[in-house]
Structures are given as C-alpha cells and as structure tokens.
KEKE-3310 file (N, C-alpha, C; in steps of 0.2 Angstrom, whole numbers, plus 5000, padded with zeros to 4 digits):
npx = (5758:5771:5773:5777:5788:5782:5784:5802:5812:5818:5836:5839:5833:5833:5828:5822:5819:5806:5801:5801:5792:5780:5778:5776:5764:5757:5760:5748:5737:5738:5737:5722:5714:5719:5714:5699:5700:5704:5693:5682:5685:5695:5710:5721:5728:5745:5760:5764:5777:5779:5782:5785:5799:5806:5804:5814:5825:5828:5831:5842:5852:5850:5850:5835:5829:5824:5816:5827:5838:5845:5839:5831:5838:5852:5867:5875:5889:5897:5891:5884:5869:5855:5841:5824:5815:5798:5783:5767:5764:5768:5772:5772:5781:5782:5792:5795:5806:5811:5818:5829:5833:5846:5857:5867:5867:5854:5841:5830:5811:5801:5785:5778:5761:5751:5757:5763:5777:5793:5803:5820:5828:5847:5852:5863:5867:5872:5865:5869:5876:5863:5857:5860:5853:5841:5826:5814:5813:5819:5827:5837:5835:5844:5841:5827:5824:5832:5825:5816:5807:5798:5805:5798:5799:5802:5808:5810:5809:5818:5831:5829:5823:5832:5844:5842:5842:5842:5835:5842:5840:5827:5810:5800:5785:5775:5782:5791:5806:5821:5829:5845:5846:5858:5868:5859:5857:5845:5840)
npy = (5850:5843:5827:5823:5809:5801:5790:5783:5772:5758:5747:5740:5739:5739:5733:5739:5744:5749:5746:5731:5730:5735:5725:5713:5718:5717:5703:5696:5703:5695:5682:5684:5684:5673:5662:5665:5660:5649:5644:5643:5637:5623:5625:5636:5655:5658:5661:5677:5685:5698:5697:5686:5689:5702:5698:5688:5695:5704:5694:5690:5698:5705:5711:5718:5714:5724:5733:5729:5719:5706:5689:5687:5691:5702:5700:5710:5712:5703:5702:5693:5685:5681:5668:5665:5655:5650:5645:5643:5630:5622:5608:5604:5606:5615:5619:5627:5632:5643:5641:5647:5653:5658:5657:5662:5657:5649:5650:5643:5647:5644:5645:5645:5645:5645:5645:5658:5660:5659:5648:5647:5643:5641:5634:5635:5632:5633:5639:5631:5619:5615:5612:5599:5590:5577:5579:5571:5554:5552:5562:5578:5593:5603:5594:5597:5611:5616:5609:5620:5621:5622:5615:5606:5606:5600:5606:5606:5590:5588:5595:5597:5588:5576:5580:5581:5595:5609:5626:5640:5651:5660:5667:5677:5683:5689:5697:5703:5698:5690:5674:5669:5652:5644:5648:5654:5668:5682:5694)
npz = (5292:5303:5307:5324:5332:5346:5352:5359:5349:5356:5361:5368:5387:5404:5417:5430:5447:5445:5435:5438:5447:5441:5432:5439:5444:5431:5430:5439:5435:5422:5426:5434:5422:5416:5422:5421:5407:5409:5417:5408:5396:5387:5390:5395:5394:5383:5394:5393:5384:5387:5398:5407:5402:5407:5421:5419:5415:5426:5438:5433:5431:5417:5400:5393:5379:5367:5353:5337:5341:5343:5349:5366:5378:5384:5388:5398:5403:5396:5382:5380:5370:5375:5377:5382:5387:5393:5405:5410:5417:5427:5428:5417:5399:5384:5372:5359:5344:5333:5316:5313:5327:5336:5350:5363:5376:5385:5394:5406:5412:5424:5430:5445:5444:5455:5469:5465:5460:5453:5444:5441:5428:5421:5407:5402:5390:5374:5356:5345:5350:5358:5347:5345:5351:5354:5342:5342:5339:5326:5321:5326:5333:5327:5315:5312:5309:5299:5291:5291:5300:5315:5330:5342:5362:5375:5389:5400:5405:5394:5402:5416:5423:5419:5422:5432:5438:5450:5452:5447:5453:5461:5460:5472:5467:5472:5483:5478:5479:5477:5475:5477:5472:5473:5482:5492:5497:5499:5489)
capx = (5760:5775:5772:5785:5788:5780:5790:5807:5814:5825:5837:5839:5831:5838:5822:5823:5814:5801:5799:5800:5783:5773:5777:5773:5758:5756:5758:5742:5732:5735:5735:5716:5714:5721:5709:5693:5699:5703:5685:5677:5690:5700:5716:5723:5731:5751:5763:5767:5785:5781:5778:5788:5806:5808:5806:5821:5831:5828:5831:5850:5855:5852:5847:5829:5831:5820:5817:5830:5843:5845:5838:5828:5840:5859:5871:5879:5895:5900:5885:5879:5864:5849:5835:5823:5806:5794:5780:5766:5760:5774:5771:5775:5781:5781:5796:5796:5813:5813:5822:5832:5834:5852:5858:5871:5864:5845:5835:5821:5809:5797:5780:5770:5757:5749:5759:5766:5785:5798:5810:5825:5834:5852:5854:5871:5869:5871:5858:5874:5873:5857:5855:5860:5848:5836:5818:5810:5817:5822:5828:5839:5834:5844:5837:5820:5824:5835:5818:5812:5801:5800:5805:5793:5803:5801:5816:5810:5812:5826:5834:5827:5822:5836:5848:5843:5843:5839:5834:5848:5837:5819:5805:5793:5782:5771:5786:5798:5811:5823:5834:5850:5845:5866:5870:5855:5853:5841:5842)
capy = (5848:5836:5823:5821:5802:5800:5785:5783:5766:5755:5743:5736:5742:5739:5730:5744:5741:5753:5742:5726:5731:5737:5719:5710:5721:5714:5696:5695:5705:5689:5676:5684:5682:5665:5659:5666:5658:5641:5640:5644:5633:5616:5628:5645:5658:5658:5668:5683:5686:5705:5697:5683:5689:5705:5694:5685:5701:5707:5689:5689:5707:5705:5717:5714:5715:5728:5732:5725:5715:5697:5687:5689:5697:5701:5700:5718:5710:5697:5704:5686:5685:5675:5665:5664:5650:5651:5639:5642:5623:5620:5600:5602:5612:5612:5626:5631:5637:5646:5638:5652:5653:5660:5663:5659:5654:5648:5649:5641:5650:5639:5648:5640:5650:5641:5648:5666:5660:5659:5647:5650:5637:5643:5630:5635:5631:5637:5637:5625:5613:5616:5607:5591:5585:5572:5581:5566:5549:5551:5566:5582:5599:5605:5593:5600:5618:5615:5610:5628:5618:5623:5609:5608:5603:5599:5609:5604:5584:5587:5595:5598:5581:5572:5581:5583:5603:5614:5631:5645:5658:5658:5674:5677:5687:5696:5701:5704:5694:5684:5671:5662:5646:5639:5653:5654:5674:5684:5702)
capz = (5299:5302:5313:5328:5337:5352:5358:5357:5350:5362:5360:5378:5392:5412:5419:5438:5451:5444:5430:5439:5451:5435:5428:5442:5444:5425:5431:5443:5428:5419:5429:5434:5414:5413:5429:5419:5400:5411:5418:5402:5389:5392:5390:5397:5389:5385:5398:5389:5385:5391:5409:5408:5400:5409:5426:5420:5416:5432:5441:5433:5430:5410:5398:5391:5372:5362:5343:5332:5346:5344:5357:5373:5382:5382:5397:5397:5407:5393:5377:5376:5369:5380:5375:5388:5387:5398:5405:5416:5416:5432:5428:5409:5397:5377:5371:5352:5343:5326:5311:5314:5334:5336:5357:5368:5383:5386:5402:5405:5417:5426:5436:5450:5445:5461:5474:5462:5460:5446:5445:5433:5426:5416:5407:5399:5383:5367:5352:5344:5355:5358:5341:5342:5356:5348:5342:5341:5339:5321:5319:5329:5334:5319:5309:5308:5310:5294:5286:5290:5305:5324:5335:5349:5364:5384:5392:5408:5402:5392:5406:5425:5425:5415:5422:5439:5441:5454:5450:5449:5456:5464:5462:5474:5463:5478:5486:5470:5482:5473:5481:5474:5477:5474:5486:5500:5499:5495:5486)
cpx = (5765:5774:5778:5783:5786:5784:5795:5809:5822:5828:5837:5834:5835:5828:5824:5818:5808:5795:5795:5792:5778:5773:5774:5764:5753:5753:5751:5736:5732:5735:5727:5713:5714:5714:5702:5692:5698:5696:5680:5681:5693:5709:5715:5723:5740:5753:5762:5773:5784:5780:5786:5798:5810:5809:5814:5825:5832:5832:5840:5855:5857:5848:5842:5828:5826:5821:5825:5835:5841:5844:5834:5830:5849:5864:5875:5886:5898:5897:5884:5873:5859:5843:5832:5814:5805:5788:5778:5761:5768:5776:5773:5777:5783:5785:5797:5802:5812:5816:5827:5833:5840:5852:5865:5873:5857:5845:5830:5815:5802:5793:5777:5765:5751:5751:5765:5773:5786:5802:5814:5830:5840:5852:5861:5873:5868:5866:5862:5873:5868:5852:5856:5856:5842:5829:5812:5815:5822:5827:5832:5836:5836:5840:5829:5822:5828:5830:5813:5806:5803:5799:5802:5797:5803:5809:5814:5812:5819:5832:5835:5827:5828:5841:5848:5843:5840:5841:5840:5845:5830:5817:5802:5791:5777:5777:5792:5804:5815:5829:5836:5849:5854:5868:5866:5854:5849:5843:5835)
cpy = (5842:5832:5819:5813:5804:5791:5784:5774:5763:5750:5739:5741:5739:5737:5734:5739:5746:5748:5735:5726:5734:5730:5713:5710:5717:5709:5695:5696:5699:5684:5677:5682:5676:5662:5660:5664:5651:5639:5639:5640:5628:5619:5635:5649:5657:5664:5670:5685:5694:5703:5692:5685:5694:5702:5690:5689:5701:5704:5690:5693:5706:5713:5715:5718:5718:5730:5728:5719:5706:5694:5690:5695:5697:5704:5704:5715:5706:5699:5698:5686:5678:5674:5665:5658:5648:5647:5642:5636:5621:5614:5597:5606:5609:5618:5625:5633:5635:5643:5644:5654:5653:5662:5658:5656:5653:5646:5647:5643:5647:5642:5643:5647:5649:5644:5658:5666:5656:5653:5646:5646:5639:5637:5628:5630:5635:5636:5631:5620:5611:5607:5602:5586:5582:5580:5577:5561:5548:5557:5573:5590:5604:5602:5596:5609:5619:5614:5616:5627:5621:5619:5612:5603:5602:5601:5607:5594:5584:5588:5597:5591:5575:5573:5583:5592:5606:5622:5637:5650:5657:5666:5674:5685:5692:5699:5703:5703:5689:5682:5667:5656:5644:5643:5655:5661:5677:5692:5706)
cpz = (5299:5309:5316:5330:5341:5356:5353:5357:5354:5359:5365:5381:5400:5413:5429:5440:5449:5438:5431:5444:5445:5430:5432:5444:5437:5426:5434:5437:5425:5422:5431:5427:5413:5419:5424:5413:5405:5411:5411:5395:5394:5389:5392:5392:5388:5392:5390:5390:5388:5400:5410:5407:5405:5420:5427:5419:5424:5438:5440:5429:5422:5409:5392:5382:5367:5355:5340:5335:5347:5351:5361:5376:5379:5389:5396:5398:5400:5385:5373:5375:5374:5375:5381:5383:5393:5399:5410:5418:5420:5431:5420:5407:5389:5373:5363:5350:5336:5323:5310:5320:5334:5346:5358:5373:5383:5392:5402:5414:5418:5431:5437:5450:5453:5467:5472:5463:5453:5449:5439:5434:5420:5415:5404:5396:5377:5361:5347:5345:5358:5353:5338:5347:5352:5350:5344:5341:5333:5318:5327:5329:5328:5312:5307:5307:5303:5289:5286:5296:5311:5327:5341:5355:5373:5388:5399:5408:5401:5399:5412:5426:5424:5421:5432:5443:5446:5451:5451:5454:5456:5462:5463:5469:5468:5482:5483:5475:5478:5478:5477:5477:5478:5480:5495:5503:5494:5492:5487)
residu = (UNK:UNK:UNK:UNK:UNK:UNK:UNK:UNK:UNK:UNK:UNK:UNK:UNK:UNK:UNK:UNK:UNK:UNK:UNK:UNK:UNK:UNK:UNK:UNK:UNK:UNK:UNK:UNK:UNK:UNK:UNK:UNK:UNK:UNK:UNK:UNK:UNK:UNK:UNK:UNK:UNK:UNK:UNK:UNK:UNK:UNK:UNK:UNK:UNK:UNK:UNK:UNK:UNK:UNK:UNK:UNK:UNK:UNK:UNK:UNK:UNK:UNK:UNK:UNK:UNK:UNK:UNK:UNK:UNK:UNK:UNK:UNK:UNK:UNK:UNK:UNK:UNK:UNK:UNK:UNK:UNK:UNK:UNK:UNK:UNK:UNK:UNK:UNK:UNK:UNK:UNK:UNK:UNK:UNK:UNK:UNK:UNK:UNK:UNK:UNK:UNK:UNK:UNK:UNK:UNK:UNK:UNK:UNK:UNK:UNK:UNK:UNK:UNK:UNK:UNK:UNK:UNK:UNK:UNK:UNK:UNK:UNK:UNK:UNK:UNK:UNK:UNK:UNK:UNK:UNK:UNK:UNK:UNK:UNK:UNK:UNK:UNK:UNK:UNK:UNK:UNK:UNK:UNK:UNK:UNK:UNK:UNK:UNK:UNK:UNK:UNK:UNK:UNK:UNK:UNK:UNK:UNK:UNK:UNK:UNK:UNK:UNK:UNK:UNK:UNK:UNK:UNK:UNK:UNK:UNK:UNK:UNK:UNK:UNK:UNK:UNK:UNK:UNK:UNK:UNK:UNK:UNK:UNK:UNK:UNK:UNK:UNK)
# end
C-alpha cells in the first residue's frame, strides 16, 4: 500500500481573515495558558511565533513564511524578507538572533497582554546594520554571532525607547481591528 501526503507543504501562506480569527481564537487559548503557568511558576510561557508572526502578517499585508523560506515573513510587493520578535512582557523585552539571522527588515511586536493589543514597531532595518549595534559593552551584535553565539538584545531599549517610536500599526485582538497609528485609520 503507498502512502499518500496528507498535508501539503507551503512556502508562504496569505494570513485571510479566516486565518486571522482561528489565530486570535489561538491568542486567548494561550494567554488562559500563560495566566495558569504564572500563578503556579515565577515565569509564564513564551508567545508562540504560531500566534505572534501571523498577527503581524496580517497587521502589514506580509506573507507568513512556511517550510524552507528565509525569514518570518516576506513582503510580496518588494520579496524582502521579515524578521519578526515578539514580547509579551509590554515593560521589557529580551529578543535572541541566530549566528546566522539573515533579513531585511525587523519588526518588533509588542502585546499588552493586559488590555489584548499588538503594537508593531517597523523598525527598518536590516540584519547588516542591524549588526553593528553594541551587544554589550565590549563587543557588537556581529561580534558574538560570529562566535556562533546568540546575542540576547532589548529591541524595545535599543529602539522604542532610544529612539522615541510610536507604533506603525496597533491590533485590538477581540476585535481583530487594526489601526495605522501614522495615518489614524482603521481597516
């Protein structure tokens, strides 16, 4: 007897509005989740890039990047590739990049899990340039990733707070409503 596939591998997906209410459906399931580890550990759990990434597809009409496709996501219009790190500790955050982290753009997506909203910070930039922001005092972003390490790094520091940012785009998650903050409408 030969055994057929039963799922078909993707390389992108289109984050619909079909998708975007079975992921927000998702969110709630783990935030219930996270609320039951906090009480009982002095930590949660992480987001989950399956909740967290396709939010930001959705949020800025990307294409959320399946089996072998470089990156998070990849922006149909231009096929740059996205990084996406995500935080649901709204007050800090502590973002991780591979010794091999390759993109063109990084977002960093920031939940009040508190009040069930995204906020999406483009920070347009590249993993390049990216890499020459200090890691620590002694050493750069490429320098450790060069040592085959993963620089742990506060993209909220480095760059909401540094630099002053307000968020490109807001997500109320109970009402999958999003609202260009630069612009002042919602979709």
């Amino acid at each position: 007897m030969s055994k057929t596939k039963i799922y078909k591998k993707f390389s992108t997906i289109k984050i619909d509005d079909a998708r975007i209410n079975e992921t927000c459906n998702a969110y709630f399931k783990w935030k219930d989740l996270n609320t039951y580890i906090s009480n009982c550990s002095h930590r949660g759990i992480n987001m989950p890039d399956a909740i967290s990434e396709p939010m930001g597809c959705y949020c800025l009409d990307l294409l959320w990047n399946r089996g072998d496709e470089v990156g998070d996501a990849t922006n149909p219009r231009t096929g740059e590739k996205i990084e996406f790190k995500a935080t649901s500790r709204f007050d800090g955050d502590l973002s991780s990049f591979g010794p091999k982290c390759k993109f063109d753009d990084l977002v960093f997506l920031r939940f009040n899990i508190e009040e069930d909203v995204l906020f999406i910070y483009d920070l347009k930039i590249n993993s390049e340039d990216f890499g020459k922001y200090q890691a620590n005092k002694k050493e750069t972003i490429d320098d450790q990733k060069k040592q085959g390490r993963r620089p742990h790094i506060s993209l909220q520091s480095l760059f909401v707070d540094a630099k002053g940012l307000s968020p490109d785009k807001i997500f109320q998650i109970r009402s999958c409503t999003i609202v260009d903050f630069n612009k002042s409408t919602a979709k």
